[in-house]
C-alpha positions in Angstrom: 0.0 0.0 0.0 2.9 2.3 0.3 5.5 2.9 -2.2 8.8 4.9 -2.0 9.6 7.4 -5.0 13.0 7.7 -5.9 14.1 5.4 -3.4 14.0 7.9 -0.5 12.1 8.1 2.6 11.5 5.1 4.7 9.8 1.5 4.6 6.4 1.9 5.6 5.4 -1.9 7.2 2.8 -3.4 5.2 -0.1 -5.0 6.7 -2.9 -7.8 4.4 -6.1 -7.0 5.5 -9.2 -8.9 4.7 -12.9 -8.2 4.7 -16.4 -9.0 3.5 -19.5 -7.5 2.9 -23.4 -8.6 2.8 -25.5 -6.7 1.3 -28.5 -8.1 2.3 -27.4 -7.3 6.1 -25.5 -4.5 5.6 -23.2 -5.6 7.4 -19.4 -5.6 6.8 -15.6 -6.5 8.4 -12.5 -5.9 8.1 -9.4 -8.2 9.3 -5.7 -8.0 9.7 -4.2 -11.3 8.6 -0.9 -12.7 8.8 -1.6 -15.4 6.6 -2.9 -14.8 3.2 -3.7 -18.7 2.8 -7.1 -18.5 1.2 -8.5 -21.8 2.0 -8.1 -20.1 6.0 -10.2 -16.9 5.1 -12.9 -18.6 3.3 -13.8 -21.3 6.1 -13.3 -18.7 8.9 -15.6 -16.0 7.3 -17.9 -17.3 4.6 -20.8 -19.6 5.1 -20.7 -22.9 2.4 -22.5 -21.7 -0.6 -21.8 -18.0 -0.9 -20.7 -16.2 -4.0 -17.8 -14.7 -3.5 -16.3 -12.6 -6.2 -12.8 -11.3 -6.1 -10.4 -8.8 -8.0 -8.3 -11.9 -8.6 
């Protein structure tokens, strides 16, 4: 998410971060992760038989 220009400046720490939305709830999350394994994000937040549509 950050990017230095001209190779100055410092290394900002990047952090992955997660998150879902229903819009029939309106609800919505966000999550930190360590792990970008996607088979761990799918069974922890998204119930069998979703549709879940990714810019990937």
């Amino acid at each position: 998410m950050a990017k230095r220009k001209y190779n100055r400046g410092h290394i900002v720490p990047q952090r992955w971060v997660f998150g879902g939305y229903c819009p029939e709830t309106k609800k919505g999350f966000l999550e930190i992760v360590p792990n970008r394994s996607a088979d761990i994000l799918i069974v922890k937040h998204i119930s069998p038989g979703s549709i879940i549509i990714s810019d990937e």
